[in-house]
ChimeraX commands (.cxc) that place a marker at each C-alpha (Angstrom):
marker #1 position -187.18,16.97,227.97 radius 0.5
marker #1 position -186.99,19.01,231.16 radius 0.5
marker #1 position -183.86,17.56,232.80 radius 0.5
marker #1 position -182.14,16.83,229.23 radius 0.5
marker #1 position -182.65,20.45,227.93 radius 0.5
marker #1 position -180.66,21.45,231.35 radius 0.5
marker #1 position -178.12,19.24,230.78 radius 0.5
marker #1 position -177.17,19.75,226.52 radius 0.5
marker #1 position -177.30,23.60,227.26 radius 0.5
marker #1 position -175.21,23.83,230.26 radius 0.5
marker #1 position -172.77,21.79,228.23 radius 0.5
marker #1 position -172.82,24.12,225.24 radius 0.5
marker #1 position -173.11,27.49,227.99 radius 0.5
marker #1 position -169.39,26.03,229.69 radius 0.5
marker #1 position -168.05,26.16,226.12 radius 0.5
marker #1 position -169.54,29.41,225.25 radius 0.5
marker #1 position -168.56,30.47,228.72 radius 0.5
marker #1 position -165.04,29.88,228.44 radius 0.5
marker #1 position -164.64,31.29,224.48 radius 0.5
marker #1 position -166.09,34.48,225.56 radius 0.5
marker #1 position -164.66,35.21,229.30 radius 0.5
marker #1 position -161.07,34.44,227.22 radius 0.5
marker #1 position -161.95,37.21,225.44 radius 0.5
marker #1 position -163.61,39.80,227.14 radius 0.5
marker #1 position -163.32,38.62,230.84 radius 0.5
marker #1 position -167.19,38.43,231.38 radius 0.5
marker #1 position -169.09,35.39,231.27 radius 0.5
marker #1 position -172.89,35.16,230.21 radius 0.5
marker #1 position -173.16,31.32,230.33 radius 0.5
marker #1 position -176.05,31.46,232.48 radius 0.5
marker #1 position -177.91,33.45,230.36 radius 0.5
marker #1 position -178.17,30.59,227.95 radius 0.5
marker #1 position -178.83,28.06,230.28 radius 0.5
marker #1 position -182.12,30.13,231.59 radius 0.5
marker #1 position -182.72,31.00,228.07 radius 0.5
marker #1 position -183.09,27.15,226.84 radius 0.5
marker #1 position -186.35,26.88,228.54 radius 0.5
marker #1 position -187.98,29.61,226.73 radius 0.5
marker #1 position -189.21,27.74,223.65 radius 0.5
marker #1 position -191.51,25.60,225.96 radius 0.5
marker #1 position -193.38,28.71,227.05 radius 0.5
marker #1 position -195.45,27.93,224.44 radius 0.5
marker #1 position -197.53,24.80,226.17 radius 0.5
marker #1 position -198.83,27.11,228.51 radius 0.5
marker #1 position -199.27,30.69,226.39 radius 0.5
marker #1 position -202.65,29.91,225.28 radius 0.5
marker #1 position -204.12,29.12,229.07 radius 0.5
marker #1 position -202.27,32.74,230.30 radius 0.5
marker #1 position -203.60,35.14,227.49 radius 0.5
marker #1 position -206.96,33.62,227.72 radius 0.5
marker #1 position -206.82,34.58,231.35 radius 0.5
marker #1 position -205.73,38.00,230.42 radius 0.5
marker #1 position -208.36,38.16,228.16 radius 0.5
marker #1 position -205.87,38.10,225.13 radius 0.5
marker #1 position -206.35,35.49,221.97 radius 0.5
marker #1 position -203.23,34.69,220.64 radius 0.5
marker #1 position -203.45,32.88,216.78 radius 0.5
marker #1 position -200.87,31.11,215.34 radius 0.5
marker #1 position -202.17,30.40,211.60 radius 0.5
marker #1 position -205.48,30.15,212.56 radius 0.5
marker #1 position -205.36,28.12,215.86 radius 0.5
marker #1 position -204.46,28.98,219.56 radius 0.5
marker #1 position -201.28,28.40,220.55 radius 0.5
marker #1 position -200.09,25.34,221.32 radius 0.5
marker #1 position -196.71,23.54,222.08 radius 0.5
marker #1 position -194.28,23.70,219.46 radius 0.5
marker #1 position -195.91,27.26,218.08 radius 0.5
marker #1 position -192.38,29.14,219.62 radius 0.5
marker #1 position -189.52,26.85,218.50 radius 0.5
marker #1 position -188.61,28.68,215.03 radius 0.5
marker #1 position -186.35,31.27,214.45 radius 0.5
marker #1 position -188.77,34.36,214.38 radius 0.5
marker #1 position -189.76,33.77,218.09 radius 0.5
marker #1 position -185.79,33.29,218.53 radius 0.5
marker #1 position -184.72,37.09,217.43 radius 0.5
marker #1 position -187.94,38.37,219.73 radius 0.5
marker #1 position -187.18,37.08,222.61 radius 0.5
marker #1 position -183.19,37.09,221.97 radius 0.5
marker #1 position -184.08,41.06,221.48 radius 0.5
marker #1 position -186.15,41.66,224.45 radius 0.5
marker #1 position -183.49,39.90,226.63 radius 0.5
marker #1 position -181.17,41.47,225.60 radius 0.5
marker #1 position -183.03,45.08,226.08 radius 0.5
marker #1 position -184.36,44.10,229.57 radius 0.5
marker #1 position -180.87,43.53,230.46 radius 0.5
marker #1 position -179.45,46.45,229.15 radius 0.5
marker #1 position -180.31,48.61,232.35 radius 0.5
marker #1 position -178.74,46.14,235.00 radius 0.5
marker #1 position -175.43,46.54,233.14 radius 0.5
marker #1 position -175.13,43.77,230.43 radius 0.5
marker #1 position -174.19,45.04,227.12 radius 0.5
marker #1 position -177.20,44.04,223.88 radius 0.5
marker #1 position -174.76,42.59,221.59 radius 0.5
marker #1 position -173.26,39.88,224.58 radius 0.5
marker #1 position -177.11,39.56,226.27 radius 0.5
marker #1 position -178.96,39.25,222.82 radius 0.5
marker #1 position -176.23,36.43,221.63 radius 0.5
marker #1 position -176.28,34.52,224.78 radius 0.5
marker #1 position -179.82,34.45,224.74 radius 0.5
marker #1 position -180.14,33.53,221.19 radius 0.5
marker #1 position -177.82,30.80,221.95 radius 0.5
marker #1 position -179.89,29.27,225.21 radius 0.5
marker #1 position -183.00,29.35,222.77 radius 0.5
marker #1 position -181.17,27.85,219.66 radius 0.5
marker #1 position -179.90,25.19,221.75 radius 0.5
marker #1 position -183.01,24.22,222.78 radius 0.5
marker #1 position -183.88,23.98,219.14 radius 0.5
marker #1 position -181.21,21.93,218.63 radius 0.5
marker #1 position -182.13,19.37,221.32 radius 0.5
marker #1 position -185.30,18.88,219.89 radius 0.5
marker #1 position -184.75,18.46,216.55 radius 0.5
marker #1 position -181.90,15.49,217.84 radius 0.5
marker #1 position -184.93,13.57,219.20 radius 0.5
marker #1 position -187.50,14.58,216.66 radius 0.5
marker #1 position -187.67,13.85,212.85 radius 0.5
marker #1 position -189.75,15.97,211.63 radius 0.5
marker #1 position -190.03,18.44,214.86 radius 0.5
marker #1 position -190.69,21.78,214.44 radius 0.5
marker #1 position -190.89,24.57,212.10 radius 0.5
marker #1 position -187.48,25.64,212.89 radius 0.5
marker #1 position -187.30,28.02,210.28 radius 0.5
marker #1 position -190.71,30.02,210.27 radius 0.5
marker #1 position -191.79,32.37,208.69 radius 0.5
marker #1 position -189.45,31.67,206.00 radius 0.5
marker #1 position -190.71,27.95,205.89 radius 0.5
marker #1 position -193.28,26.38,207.48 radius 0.5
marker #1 position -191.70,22.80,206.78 radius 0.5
marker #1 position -190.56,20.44,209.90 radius 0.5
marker #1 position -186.99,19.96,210.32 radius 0.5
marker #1 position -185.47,16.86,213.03 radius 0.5
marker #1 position -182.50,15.32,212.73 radius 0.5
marker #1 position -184.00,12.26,215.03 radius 0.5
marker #1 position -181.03,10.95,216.35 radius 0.5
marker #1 position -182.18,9.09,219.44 radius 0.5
marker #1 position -185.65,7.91,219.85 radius 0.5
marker #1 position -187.12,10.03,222.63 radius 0.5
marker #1 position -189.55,7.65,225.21 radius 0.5
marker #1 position -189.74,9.79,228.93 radius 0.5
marker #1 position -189.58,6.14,230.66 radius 0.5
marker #1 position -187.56,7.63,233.38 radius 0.5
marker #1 position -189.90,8.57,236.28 radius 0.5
marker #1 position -191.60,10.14,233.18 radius 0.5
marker #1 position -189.73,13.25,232.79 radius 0.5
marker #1 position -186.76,11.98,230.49 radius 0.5
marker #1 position -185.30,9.61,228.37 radius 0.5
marker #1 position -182.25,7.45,230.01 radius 0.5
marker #1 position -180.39,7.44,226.73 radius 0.5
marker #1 position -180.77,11.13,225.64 radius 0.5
marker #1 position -179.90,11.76,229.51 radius 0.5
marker #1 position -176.61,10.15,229.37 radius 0.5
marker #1 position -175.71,11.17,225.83 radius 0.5
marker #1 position -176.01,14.55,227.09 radius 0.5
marker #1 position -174.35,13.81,230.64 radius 0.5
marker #1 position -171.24,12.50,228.56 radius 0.5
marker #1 position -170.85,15.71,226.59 radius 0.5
marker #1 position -171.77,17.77,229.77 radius 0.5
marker #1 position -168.53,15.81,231.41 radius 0.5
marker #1 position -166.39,16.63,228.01 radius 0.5
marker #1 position -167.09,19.83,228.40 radius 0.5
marker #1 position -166.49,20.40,232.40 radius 0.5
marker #1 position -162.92,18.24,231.62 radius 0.5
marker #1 position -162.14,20.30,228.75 radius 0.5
marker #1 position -162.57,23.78,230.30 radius 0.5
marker #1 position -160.91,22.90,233.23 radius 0.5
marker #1 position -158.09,21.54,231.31 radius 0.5
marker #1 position -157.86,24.58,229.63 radius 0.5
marker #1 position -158.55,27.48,232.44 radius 0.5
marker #1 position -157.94,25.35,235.87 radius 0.5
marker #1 position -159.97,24.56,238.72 radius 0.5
marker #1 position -161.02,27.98,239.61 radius 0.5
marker #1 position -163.27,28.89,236.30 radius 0.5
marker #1 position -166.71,27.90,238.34 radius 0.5
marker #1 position -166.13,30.34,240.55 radius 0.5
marker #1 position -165.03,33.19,238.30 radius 0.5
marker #1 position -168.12,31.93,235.82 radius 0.5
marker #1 position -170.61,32.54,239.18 radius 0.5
marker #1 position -169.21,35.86,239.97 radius 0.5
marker #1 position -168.75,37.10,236.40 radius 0.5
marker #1 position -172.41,36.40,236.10 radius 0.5
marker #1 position -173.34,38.09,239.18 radius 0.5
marker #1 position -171.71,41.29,238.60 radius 0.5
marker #1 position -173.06,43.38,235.75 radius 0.5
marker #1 position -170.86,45.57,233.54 radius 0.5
marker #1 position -170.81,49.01,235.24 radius 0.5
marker #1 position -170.52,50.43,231.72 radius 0.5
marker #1 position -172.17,49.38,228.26 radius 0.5
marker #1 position -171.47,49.67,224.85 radius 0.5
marker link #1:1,2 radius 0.2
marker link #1:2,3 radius 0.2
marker link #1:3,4 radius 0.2
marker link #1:4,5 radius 0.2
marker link #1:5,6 radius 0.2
marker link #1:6,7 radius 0.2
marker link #1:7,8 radius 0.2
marker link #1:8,9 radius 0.2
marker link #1:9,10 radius 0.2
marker link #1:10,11 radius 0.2
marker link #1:11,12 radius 0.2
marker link #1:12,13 radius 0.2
marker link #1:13,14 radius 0.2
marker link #1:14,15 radius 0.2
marker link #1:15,16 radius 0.2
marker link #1:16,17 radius 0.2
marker link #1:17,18 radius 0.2
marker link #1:18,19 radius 0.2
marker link #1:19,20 radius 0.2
marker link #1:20,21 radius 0.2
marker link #1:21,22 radius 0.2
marker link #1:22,23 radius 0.2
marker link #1:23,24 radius 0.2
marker link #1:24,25 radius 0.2
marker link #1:25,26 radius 0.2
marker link #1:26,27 radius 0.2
marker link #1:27,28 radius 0.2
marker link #1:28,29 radius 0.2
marker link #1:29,30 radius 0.2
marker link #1:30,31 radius 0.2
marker link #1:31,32 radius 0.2
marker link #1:32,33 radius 0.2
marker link #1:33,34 radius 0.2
marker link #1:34,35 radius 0.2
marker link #1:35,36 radius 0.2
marker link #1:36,37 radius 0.2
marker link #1:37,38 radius 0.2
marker link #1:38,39 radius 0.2
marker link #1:39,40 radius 0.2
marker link #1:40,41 radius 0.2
marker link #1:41,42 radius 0.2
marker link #1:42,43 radius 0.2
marker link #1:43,44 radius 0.2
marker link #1:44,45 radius 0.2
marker link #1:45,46 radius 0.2
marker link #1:46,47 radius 0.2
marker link #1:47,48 radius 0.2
marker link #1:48,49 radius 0.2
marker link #1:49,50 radius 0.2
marker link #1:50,51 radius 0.2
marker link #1:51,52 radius 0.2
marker link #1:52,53 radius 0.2
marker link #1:53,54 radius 0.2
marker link #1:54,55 radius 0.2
marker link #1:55,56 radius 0.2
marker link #1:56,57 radius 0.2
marker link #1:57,58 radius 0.2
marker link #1:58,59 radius 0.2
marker link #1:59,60 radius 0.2
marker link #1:60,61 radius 0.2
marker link #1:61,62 radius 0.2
marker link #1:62,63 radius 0.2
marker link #1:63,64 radius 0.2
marker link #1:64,65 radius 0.2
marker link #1:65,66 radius 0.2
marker link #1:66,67 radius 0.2
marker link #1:67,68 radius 0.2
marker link #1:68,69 radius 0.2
marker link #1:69,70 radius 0.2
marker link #1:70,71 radius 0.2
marker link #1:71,72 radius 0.2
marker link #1:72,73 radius 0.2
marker link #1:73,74 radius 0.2
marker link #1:74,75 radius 0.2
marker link #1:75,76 radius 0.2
marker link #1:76,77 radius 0.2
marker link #1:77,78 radius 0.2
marker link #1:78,79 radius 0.2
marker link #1:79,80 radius 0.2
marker link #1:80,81 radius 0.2
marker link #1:81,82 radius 0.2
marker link #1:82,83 radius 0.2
marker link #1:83,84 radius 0.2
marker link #1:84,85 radius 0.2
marker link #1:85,86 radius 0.2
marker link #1:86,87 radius 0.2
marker link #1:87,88 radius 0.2
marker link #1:88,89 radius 0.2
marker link #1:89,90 radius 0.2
marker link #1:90,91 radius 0.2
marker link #1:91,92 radius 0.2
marker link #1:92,93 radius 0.2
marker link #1:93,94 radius 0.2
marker link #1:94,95 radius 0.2
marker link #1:95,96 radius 0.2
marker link #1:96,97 radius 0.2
marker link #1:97,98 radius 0.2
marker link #1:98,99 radius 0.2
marker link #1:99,100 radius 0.2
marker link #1:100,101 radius 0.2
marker link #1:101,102 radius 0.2
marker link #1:102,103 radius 0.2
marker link #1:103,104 radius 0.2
marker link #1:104,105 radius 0.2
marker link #1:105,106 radius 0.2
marker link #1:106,107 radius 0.2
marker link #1:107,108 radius 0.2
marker link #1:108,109 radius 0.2
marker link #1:109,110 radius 0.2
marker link #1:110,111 radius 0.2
marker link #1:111,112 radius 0.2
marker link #1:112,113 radius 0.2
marker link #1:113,114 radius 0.2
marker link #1:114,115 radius 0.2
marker link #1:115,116 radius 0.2
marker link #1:116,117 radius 0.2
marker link #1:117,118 radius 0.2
marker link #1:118,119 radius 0.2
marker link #1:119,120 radius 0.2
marker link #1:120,121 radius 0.2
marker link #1:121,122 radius 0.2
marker link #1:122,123 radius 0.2
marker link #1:123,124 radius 0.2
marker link #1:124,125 radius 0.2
marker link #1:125,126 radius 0.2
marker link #1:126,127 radius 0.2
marker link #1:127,128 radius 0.2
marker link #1:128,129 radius 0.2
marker link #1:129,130 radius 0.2
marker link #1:130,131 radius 0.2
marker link #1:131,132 radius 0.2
marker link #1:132,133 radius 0.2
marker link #1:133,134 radius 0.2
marker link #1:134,135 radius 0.2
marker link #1:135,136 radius 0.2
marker link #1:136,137 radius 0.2
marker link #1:137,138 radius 0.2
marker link #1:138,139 radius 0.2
marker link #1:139,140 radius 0.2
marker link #1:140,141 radius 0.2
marker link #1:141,142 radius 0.2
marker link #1:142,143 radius 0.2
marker link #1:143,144 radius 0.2
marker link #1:144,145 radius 0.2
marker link #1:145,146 radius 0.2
marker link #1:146,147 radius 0.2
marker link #1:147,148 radius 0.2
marker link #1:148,149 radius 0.2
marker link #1:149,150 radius 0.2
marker link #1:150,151 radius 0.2
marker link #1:151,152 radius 0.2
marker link #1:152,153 radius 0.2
marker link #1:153,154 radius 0.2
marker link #1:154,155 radius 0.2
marker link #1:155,156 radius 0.2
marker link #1:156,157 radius 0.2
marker link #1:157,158 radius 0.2
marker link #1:158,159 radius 0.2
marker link #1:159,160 radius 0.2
marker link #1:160,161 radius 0.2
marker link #1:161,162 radius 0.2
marker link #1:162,163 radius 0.2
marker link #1:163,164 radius 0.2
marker link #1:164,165 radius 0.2
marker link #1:165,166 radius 0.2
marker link #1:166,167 radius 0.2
marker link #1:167,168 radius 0.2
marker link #1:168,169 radius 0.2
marker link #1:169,170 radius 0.2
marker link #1:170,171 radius 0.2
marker link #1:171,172 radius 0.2
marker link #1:172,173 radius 0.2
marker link #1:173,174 radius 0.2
marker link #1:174,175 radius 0.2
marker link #1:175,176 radius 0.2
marker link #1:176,177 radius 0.2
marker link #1:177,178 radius 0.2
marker link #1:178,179 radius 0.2
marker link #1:179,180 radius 0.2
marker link #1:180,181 radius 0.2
marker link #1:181,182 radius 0.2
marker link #1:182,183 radius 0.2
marker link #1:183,184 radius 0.2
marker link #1:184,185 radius 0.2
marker link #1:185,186 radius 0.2
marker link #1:186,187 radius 0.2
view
């Protein structure tokens, strides 16, 4: 789901985007959008530790795909984001949200085209979770789905029209240089 995953979380970063620069003036959006492809750091882990000369288990078994979509890897990596961006000027509480919301949504697109996908909720439960809304077959050049694509191309379009309803033309360009300019002060 590479292109689709860029597509649903851009959509849910310009709404995101537009609730939070209303209210503080800064805009993270892109944060979530980099953030959505975390999760699938996972189907090459195993291959990069054991080249580090690390062994990474995951009950009992290397890692393999679908070992980092749950919440627990969620509030790690939401944490460390939001730490590593601390210094360049973003403040944790904006940077560890954000990030948290680029990785949930990438939960969330899975578990549309899954039933049962993941353990979502690990370590609390180990049971799969999927909502399997559309039935996920990468027939398109073999990298995605042509209905998934367009379901999330039609919400990415609701969500351009309805921010630019609401802030004008110009939000793109105060979205790019909102994320380009780092708080000179954090909380």
């Amino acid at each position: 789901m590479l292109f689709e995953h860029w597509i649903y979380s851009t959509g849910i970063a310009i709404i995101a985007g537009m609730v939070h620069y209303r209210a503080t003036g800064r805009d993270l959006s892109w944060l979530i959008i980099a953030s959505a492809y975390v999760p699938d750091a996972d189907m090459f882990a195993d291959q990069v530790l054991k080249h580090l000369g690390i062994t990474l288990l995951v009950d009992g078994s290397p890692v393999s795909h679908g070992d980092f979509h749950n919440i627990a890897v969620l509030l790690m990596y939401a944490g460390c984001a939001a730490v590593l961006l601390h210094p360049l000027g973003f403040r944790l509480a904006e940077s560890f949200l954000f990030a948290a919301a680029g990785f949930a949504a990438h939960l969330l697109e899975d578990a549309l085209v899954a039933s049962p996908a993941y353990a979502f909720l690990w370590p609390i439960s180990s049971q799969r979770f999927g909502i399997g809304v559309f039935r996920y077959t990468p027939n398109l050049c073999g990298v995605a789905d042509p209905e998934v694509l367009l379901a999330g191309l039609v919400i990415l379009e609701l969500c351009f029209i309805m921010r630019t309803a609401y802030e004008g033309r110009g939000w793109v360009g105060r979205s790019v240089s909102s994320a380009l300019r780092p708080l000179s002060s954090s909380d």
